[in-house]
C-alpha positions in Angstrom: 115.1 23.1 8.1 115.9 20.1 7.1 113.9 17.8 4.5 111.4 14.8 5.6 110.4 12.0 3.1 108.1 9.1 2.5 109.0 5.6 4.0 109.5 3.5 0.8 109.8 5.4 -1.6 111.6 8.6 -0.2 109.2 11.6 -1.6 110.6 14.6 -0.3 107.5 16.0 2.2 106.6 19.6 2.6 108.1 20.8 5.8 107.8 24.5 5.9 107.5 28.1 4.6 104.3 29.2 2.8 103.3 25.3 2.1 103.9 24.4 5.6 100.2 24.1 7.7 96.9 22.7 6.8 97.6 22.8 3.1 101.0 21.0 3.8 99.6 18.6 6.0 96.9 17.4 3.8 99.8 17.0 0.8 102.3 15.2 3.3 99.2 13.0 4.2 98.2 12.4 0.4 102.3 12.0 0.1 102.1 9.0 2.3 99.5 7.5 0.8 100.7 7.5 -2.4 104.0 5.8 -1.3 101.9 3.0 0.4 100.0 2.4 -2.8 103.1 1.8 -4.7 105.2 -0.1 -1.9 105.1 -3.0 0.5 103.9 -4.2 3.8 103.8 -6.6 6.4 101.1 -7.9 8.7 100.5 -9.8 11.4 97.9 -12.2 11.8 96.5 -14.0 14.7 93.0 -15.8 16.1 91.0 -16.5 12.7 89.6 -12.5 11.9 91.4 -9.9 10.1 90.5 -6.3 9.0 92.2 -4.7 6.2 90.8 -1.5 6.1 91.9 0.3 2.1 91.0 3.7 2.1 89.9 6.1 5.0 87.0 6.2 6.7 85.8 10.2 6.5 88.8 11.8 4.1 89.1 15.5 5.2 87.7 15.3 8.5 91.3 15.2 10.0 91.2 11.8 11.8 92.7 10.6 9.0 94.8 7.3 9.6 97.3 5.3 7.1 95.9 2.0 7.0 97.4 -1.3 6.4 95.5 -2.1 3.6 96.4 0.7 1.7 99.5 -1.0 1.1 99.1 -2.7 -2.3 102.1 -5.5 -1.5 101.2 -7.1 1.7 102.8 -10.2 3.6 100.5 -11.7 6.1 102.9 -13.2 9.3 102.0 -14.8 12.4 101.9 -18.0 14.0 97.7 -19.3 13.0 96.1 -22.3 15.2 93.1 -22.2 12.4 92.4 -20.5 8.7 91.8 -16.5 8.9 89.6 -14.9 7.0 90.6 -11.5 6.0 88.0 -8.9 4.9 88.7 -5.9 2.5 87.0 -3.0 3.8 85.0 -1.1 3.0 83.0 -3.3 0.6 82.8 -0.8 -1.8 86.5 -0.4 -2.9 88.2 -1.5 -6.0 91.7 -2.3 -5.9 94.4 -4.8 -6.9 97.0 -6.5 -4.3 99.8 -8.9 -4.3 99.4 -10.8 -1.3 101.5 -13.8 0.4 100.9 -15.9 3.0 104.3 -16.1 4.9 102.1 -17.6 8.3 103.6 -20.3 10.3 101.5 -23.3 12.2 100.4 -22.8 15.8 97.8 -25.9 15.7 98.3 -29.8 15.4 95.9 -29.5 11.9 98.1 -26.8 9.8 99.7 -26.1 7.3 96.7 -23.2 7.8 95.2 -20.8 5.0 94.4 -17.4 4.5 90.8 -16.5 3.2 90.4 -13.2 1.4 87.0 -12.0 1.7 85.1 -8.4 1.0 81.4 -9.7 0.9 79.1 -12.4 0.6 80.7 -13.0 -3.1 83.4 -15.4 -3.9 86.2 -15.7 -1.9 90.2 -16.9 -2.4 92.3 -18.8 -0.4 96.3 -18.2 -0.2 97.6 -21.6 0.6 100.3 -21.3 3.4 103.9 -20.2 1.4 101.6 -19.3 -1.8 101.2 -15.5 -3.2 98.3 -14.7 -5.0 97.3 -11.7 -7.0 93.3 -10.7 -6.7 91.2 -7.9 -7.8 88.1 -6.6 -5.4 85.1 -6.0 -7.3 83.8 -3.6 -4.4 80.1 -4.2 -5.4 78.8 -4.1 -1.9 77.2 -6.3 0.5 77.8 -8.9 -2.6 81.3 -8.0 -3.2 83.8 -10.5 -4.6 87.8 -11.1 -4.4 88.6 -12.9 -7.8 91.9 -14.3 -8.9 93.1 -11.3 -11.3 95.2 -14.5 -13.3 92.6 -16.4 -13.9 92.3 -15.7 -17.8 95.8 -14.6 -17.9 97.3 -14.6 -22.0 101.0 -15.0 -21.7 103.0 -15.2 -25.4 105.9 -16.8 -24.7 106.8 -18.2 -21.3 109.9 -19.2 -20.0 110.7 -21.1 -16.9 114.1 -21.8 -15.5 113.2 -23.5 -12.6 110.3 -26.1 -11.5 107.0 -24.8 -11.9 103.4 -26.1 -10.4 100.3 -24.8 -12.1 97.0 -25.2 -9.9 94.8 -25.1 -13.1 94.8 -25.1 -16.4 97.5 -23.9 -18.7 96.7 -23.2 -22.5 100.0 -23.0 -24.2 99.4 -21.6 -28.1 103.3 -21.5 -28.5 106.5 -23.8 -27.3 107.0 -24.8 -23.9 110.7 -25.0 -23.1 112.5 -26.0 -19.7 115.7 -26.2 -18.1 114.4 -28.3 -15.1 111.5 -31.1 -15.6 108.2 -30.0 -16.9 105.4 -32.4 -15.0 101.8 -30.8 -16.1 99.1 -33.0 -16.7 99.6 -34.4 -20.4 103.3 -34.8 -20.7 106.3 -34.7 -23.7 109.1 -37.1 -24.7 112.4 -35.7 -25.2 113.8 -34.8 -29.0 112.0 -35.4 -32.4 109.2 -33.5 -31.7 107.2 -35.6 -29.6 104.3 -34.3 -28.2 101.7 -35.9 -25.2 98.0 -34.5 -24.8 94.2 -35.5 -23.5 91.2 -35.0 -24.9 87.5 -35.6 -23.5 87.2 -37.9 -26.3 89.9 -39.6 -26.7 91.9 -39.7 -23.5 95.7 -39.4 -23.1 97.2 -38.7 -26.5 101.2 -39.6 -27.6 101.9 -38.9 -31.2 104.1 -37.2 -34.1 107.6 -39.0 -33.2 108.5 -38.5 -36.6 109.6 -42.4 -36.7 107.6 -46.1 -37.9 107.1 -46.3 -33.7 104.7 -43.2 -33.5 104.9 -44.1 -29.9 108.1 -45.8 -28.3 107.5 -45.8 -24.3 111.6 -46.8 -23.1 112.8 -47.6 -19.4 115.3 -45.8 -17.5 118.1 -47.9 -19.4 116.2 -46.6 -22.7 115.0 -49.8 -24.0 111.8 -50.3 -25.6 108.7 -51.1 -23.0 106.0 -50.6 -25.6 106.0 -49.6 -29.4 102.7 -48.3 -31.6 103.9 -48.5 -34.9 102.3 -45.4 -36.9 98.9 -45.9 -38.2 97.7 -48.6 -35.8 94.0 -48.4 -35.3 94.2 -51.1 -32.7 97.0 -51.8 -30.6 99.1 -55.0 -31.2 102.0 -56.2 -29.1 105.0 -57.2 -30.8 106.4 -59.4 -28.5 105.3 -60.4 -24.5 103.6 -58.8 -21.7 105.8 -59.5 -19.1 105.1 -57.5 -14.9 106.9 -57.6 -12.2 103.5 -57.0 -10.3 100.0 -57.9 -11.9 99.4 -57.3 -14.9 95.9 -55.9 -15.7 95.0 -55.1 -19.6 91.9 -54.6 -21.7 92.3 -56.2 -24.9 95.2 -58.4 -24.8 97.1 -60.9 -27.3 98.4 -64.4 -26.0 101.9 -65.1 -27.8 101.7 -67.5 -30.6 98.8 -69.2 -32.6 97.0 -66.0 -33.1 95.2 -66.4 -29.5 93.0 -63.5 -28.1 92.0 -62.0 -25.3 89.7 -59.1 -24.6 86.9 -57.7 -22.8 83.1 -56.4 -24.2 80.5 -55.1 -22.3 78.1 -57.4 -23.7 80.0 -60.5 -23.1 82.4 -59.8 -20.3 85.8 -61.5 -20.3 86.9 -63.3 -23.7 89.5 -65.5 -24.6 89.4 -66.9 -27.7 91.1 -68.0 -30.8 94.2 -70.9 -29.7 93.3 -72.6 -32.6 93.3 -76.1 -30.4 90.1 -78.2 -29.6 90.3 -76.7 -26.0 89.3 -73.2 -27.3 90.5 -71.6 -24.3 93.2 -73.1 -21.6 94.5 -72.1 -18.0 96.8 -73.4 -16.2 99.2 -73.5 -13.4 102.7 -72.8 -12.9 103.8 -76.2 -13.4 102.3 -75.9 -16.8 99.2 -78.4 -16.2 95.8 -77.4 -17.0 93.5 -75.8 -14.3 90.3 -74.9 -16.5 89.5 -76.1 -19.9 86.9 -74.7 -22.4 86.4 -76.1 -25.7 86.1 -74.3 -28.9 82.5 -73.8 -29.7 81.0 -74.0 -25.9 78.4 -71.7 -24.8 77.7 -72.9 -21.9 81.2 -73.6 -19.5 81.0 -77.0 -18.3 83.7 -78.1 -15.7 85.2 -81.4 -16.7 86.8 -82.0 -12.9 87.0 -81.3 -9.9 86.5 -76.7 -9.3 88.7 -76.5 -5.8 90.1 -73.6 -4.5 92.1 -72.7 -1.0 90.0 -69.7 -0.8 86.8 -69.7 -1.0 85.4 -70.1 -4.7 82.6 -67.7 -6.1 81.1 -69.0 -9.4 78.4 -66.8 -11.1 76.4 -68.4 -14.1 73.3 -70.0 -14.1 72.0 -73.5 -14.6 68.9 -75.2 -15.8 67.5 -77.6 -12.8 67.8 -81.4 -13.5 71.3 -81.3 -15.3 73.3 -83.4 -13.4 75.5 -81.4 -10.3 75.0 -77.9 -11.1 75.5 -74.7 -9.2 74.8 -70.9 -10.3 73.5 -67.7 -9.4 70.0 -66.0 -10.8 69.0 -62.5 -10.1 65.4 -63.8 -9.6 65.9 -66.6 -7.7 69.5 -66.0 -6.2 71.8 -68.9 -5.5 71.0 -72.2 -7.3 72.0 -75.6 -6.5 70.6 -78.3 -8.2 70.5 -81.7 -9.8 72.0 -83.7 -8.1 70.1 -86.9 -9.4 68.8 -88.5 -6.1 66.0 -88.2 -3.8 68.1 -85.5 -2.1 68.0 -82.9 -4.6 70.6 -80.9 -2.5 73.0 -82.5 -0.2 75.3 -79.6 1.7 77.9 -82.1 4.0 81.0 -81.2 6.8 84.7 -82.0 6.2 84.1 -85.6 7.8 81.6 -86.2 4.6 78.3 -86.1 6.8 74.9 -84.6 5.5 74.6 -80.9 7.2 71.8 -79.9 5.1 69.2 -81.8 2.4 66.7 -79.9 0.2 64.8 -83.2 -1.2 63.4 -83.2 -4.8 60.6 -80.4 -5.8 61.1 -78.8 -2.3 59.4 -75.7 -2.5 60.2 -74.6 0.5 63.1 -75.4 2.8 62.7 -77.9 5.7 65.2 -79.0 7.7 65.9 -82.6 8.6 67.4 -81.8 11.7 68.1 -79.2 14.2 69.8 -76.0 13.2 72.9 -75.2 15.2 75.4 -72.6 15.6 78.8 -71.6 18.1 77.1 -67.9 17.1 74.1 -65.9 16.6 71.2 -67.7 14.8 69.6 -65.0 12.0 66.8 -66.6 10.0 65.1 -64.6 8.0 61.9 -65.2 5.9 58.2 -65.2 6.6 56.1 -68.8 8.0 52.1 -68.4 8.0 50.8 -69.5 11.2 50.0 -73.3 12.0 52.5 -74.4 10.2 54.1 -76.8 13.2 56.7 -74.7 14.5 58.3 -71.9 12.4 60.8 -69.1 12.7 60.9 -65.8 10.4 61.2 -62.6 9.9 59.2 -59.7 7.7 59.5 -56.1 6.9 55.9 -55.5 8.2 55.7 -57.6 11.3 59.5 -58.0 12.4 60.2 -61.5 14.2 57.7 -64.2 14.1 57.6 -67.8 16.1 54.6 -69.0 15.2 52.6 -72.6 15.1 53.9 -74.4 17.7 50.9 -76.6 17.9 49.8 -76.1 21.4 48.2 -74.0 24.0 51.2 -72.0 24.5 51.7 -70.6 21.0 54.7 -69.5 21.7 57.1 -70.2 24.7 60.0 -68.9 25.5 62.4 -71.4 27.7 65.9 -71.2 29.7 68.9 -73.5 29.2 67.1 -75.8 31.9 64.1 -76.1 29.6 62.0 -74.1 32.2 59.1 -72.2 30.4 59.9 -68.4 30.8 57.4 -66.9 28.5 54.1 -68.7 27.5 51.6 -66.8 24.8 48.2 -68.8 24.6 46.9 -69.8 21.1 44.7 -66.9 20.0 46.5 -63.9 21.9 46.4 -60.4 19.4 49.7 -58.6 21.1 52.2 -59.0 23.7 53.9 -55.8 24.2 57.3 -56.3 26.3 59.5 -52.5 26.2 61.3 -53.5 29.6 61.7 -55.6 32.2 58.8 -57.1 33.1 57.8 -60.5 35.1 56.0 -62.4 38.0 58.3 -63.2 40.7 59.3 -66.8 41.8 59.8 -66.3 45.2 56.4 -65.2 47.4 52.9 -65.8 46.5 51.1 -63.9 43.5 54.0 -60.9 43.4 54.2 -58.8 40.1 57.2 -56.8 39.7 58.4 -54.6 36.2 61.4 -52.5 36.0 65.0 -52.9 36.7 65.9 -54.3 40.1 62.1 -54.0 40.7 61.3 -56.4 44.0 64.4 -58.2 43.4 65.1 -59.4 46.8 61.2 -60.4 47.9 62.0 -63.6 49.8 59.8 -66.5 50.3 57.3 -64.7 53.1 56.6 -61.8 50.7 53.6 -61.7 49.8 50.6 -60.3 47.1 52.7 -57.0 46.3 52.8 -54.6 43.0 56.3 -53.4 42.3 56.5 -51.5 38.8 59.3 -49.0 38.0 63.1 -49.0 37.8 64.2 -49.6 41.9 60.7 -49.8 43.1 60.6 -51.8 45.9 63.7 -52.9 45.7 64.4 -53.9 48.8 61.3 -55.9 50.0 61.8 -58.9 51.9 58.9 -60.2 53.6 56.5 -57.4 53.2 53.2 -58.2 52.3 50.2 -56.4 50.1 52.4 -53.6 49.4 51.7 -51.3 46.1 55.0 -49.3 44.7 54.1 -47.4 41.4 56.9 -44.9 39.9 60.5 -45.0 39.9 62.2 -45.8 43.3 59.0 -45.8 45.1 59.4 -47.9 48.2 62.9 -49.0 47.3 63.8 -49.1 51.2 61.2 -50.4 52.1 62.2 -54.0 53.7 59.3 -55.7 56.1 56.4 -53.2 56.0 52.7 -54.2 54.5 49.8 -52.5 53.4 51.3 -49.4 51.8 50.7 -47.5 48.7 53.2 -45.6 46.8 52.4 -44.1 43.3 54.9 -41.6 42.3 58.9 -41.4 41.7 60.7 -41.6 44.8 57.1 -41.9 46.4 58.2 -43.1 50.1 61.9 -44.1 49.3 63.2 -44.1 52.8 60.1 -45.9 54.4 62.1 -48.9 56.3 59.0 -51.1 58.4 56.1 -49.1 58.6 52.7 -50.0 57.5 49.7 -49.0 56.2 51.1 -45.6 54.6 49.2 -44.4 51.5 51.5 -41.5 49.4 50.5 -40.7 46.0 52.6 -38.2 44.2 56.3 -37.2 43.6 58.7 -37.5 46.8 55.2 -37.8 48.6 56.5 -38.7 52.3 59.9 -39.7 50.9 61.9 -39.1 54.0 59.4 -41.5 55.7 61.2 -44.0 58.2 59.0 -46.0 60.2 55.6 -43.6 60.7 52.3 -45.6 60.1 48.8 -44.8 59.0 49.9 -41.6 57.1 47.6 -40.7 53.9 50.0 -38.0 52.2 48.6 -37.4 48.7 50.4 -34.3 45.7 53.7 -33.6 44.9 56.4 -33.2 47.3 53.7 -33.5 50.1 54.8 -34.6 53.6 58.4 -35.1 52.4 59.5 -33.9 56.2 57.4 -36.3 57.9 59.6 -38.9 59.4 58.2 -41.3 62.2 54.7 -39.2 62.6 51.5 -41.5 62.7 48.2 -40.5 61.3 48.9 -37.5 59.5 46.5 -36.8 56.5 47.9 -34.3 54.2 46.3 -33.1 50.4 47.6 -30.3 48.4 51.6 -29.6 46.8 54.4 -28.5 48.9 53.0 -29.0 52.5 55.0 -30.0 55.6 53.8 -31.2 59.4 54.8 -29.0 61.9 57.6 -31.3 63.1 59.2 -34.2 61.4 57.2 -36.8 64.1 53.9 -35.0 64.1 50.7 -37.1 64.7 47.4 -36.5 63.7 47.2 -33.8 61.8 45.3 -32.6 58.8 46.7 -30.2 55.8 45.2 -28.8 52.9 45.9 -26.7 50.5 49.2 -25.1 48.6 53.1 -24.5 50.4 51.8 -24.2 54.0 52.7 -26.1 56.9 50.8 -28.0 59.8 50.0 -25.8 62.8 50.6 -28.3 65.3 49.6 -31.7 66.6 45.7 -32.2 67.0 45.0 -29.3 64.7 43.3 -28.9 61.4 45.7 -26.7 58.7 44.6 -25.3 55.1 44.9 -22.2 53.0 47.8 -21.3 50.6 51.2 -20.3 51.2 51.2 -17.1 53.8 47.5 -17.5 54.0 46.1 -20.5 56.6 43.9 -21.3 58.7 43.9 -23.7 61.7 41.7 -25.2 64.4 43.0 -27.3 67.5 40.6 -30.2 67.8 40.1 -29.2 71.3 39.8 -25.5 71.5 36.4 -24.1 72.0 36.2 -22.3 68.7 33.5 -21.4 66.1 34.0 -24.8 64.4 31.2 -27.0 65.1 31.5 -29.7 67.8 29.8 -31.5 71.5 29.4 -29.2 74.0 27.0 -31.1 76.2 27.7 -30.6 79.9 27.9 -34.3 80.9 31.3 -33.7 78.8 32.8 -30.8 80.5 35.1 -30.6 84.3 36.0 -27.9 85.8 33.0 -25.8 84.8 33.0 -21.9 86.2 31.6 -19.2 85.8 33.5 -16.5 82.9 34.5 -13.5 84.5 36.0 -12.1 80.9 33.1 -9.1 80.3 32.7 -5.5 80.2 36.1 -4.5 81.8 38.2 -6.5 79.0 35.9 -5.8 76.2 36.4 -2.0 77.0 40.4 -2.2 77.1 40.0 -3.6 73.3 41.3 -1.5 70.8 39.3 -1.9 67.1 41.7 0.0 64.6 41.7 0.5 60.4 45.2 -0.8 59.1 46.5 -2.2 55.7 48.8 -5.3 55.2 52.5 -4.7 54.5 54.1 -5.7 51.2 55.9 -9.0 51.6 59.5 -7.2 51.4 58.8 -4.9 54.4 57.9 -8.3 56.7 60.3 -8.7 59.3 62.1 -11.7 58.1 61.9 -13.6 61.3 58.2 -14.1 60.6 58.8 -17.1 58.2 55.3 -17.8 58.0 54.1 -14.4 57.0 57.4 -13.6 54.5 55.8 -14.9 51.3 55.3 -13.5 47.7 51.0 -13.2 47.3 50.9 -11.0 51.1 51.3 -8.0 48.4 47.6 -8.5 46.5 46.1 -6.5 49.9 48.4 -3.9 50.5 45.8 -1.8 49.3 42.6 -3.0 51.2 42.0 -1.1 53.9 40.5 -3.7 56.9 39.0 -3.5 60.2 40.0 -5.1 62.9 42.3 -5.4 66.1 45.9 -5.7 67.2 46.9 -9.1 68.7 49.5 -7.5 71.0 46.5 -5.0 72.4 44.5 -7.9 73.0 47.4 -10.0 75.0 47.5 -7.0 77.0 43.8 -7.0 78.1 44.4 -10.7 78.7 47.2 -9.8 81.1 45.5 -7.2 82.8 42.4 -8.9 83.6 44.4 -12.2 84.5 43.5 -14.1 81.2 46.2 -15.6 79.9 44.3 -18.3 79.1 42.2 -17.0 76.7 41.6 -19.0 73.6 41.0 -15.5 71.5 44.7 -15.6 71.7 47.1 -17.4 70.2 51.1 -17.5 69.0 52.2 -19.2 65.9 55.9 -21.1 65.9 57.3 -18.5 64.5 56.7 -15.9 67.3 53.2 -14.0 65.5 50.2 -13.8 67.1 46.6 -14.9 66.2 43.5 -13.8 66.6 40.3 -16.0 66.3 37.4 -13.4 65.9 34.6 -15.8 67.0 36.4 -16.4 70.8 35.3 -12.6 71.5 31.7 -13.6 71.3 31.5 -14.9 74.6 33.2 -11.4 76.6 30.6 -9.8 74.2 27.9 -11.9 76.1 29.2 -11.3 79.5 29.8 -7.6 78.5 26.3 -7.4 77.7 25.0 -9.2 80.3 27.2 -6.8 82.5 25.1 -3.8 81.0 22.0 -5.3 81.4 22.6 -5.5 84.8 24.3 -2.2 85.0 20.6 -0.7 83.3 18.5 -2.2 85.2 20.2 -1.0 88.1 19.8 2.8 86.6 16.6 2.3 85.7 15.1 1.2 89.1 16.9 4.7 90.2 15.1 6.8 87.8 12.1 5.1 89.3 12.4 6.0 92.4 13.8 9.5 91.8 10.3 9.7 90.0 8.4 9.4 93.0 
């Protein structure tokens, strides 16, 4: 049969005869993976993770598989939005590769690298169109990728084309070029020139083999700057002329042997002219602009310092010398002696006095007032009494203090109108928001945004204190809204109380409302005389009147209920005239009007259409008494929305006595009793029993016997005889 062979390399495979099978296999396999050591591969990249897995994962076990990063050669492709970070696994392998990054740019922030990674050790990065060669420590969860050139030796090198080197290069031979060489520390071309840097020294240019150690030539060759050999210090021959500015550290004028220069001690220096005027600038036209004689310490300006800019002058001056002007680290800027009363005298373009600092000032008054198109920032601390003052310290922040009045401070509009007023003698005044007394009305207090912001003349006495609250009163009076939006419909009504964000927010014109907690009554319209008090309490309650609800999460029974009572936890009001409370799926109720065990008048000179019962013996026998449990919560018909809740479960394993409300409605029926207040169906279609009601058929039943006994008994006494 014919022969196989290796991809890049073409080593002839075993392909049959007494090699052939498993054996032959496992050399073919080890075949191929010797060619991909020795040859080259490309691979895709893409997203910002990459796997190259270098040797196999169980070797032997047959599942072997010929990896990508067994290939020792490998160009990475693919279009990358972001870097990649390629890891080398496993962690423990030790290998060399040759790796490029041949990736093009998906993203708007490319060019984009390639991270070579095998553990938490260091890691390299290719630069896009850069190869690298690295060597894989494999030590582990610590393992490192290093650049395997990094301390490359290298004889004699030879470039023929342009070369960039990323670090440092240690030549211990002759560097020679056919293109440009451009490292850092450069050569000049012929007599064995060479350019270097030291630490200490800086940039080096020396052994030109000529007087000029150093020549540096334009592009027409002619000399810029010579250093004749054995210079200590460097002289120029001739001028320093630029085309731009010219900035040097020790400098030469041309000429009389002037100086210039710089020390740290002393600054700027020029020196040396050899003239009475030490030291002379001037303009283009050649006239002077600064003079300094020789032997000055001190720099005195004999005219007029202008500038079109503005002019910064640093040096400092002793007080009491004529006109002087300087700058102190301790004291900061200095003007003084001016030789008048006036010890300072700042004035405007039109020559008039802006500012005066008179004579032994110690601090700064001024003579009149302080204006400005802008911001006034004053900073600096007054003591208090001091007339009036404005200032500013680290400790206390801004201060207006010593107004020399009542009013300590006040605060006034552009009309002059006071709009704050702090009495002599007050310890704090805390303002964080909007807070003030309203203008319109009689004695109204309002804080918050838009709090009571449209109270009109005939409002009245009312609170309004959170962001909206109230917002909308008009002519309300005696109204208290507390929390945020509480009340903020509310237009004409008096005598409520609302504490609690969005306490009441659609109440309109009704009065006398008092709802205390979160969304307490908050769909209320026009209902009066409501008392709703806890968290989302009442918040169905529209135009109902006189409903007095206490507890979280409790409705009325409809939207305009009246008097009604509600205690307790998630339940909702039985019905009008009716006392509610219990928890959700657990209440209680009593109709004010129902004959029930509750206590209340049952004196006769109360009562019409009094009769005699006739509910006895024959209904109390058709009752059924029965043993039962309660259902778990999800086997409740849903329909029953008032017996569908969550806590039903705790007695599902209690077992109770009792009766069945549907046996009882039957008695009732049969003995023409529909009436019967025993009896009862809730909104939601389950029926109610109210134990205590049966105690009157139990007297009736009883007196029924009685009756029944003595009848048998006056029998058996006359049988006796």
């Amino acid at each position: 049969m014919a022969s196989s062979y290796t991809t890049s390399y073409g080593i002839e495979k075993i392909g049959s005869g007494e090699q052939a099978g498993t054996w032959g296999t496992t050399t073919n396999h080890n075949l191929d993976l010797l060619d991909r050591i020795a040859a080259y591969t490309s691979v895709a990249l893409s997203g910002t993770t990459h796997t190259l897995t270098v040797r196999e994962a169980s070797p032997g076990s047959g599942t072997e598989n010929l990896q990508d990063g067994m290939y020792r050669v490998i160009k990475f492709t693919g279009a990358l939005g972001a870097n990649n970070t390629v890891t080398i696994a496993p962690n423990t392998t030790k290998a060399y590769f040759i790796i490029e990054n041949a990736t093009t740019d998906s993203g708007s922030s490319g060019p984009y690298s390639v991270i070579l990674s095998q553990g938490s050790g260091a890691n390299i990065t290719v630069q896009n169109g850069k190869n690298v060669i690295v060597y894989c420590d494999g030590a582990g969860s610590g393992a490192a990728v290093v650049d395997a050139l990094a301390d490359l030796q290298i004889g004699t090198l030879e470039v023929t084309g342009a070369a960039a080197i990323d670090g440092g290069l240690a030549v211990t031979g002759n560097v020679t070029a056919t293109g440009t060489v451009e490292p850092a520390g450069d050569t000049a071309a012929s007599d064995n020139a060479a350019i270097g840097y030291t630490s200490a020294e800086g940039l080096i240019l020396t052994g030109q083999g000529s007087t000029n150690d150093v020549t540096i030539k334009n592009d027409a060759d002619a000399d810029v700057l010579e250093i004749p050999t054995g210079t200590t210090n460097v002289t120029v021959v001739g001028d320093v002329t630029a085309a731009g500015t010219l900035n040097v550290t020790g400098d030469t004028a041309a000429g009389d042997g002037a100086a210039m220069g710089y020390t740290s001690a002393e600054g700027l220096i020029l020196t040396g002219q050899g003239s009475t005027n030490d030291v002379t600038i001037k303009n283009d036209a050649d006239a002077d602009v600064l003079e300094i004689p020789t032997g000055t310490t001190n720099v005195t300006v004999v005219g007029d310092v202008t500038s079109a800019g503005t002019l910064n002058v640093t040096g400092d001056t002793a007080a009491g010398d004529d006109a002087a002007i300087g700058y102190t680290s301790a004291e900061g800027l200095i003007l003084t002696g001016q030789g008048s009363t006036n010890d300072v005298t700042i004035k405007n373009d039109a020559d008039a006095d802006v500012l005066e600092i008179p004579t032994g000032t110690t601090n700064v008054t001024v003579v009149g007032d302080i204006t400005t198109s802008a911001t006034l920032n004053a900073t600096g601390d007054t003591a208090a009494g001091d007339d009036a003052a404005i200032g500013y310290t680290s400790t206390e922040g801004l201060i207006l203090t010593g107004q020399g009045s009542t009013g300590d401070v006040t605060v006034k509009n552009d009309a002059d109108a006071a709009v704050i007023q702090i009495p002599t003698g007050t310890t704090g005044v805390d303002f964080k928001g909007n807070m003030f007394t309203t203008t319109a009305g009689t004695s109204n207090f309002v804080a918050g945004v838009n709090a009571g912001n449209t109270i009109e003349s005939g409002g009245n006495y009312n609170v309004c204190v959170g962001d909206e609250a109230g917002t909308a009163i008009t002519t309300g009076d005696n109204n208290v809204f507390i929390g945020y939006a509480a009340g903020d419909a509310m237009s004409t009504g008096s005598g409520n109380t609302h504490v609690g964000s969005l306490a009441g927010t659609d109440q309109t014109t009704a009065s006398d409302n008092t709802l205390i907690g979160t969304s307490a009554g908050a769909n209320i319209t026009d209902g009066p005389y409501n008392t709703l008090v806890g968290n989302l309490v009442g918040d169905d309650v529209t135009s109902g009147t006189y409903m007095t609800m206490i507890g979280y999460n409790l409705a009325a029974s409809a939207a305009d209920g009246n008097n009604q009572i509600v205690l307790g936890q998630g339940i909702g009001g039985e019905a009008d005239n009716c006392f509610t409370f219990g928890k959700s799926g657990n209440k209680m109720f009593n109709n004010f009007s129902s004959n029930n065990s509750w206590s209340q008048s049952s004196d006769e000179r109360l009562k019409t259409s009094v009769d005699d019962n006739t509910l006895g013996l024959g209904f109390i026998n058709d009752l059924e008494t029965k043993t039962y449990k309660w259902k778990p919560s999800n086997e409740i018909d849903e329909s029953l929305t008032d017996h569908h809740f969550e806590d039903n479960k705790k007695d599902t394993d209690v077992l109770m006595y009792g009766m069945m409300a549907q046996n009882v409605k039957a008695a009732m029926d049969t003995h023409n009793h529909s009436n019967f207040t025993g009896w009862s169906e809730s909104k939601d279609g389950s029926q109610n029993l109210s134990r205590e009601m049966f105690v009157i058929p139990l007297i009736k039943a009883v007196q029924e016997l009685s009756n029944q006994v003595q009848e048998l008994t006056a029998q058996v006494e006359e049988l006796k005889k």
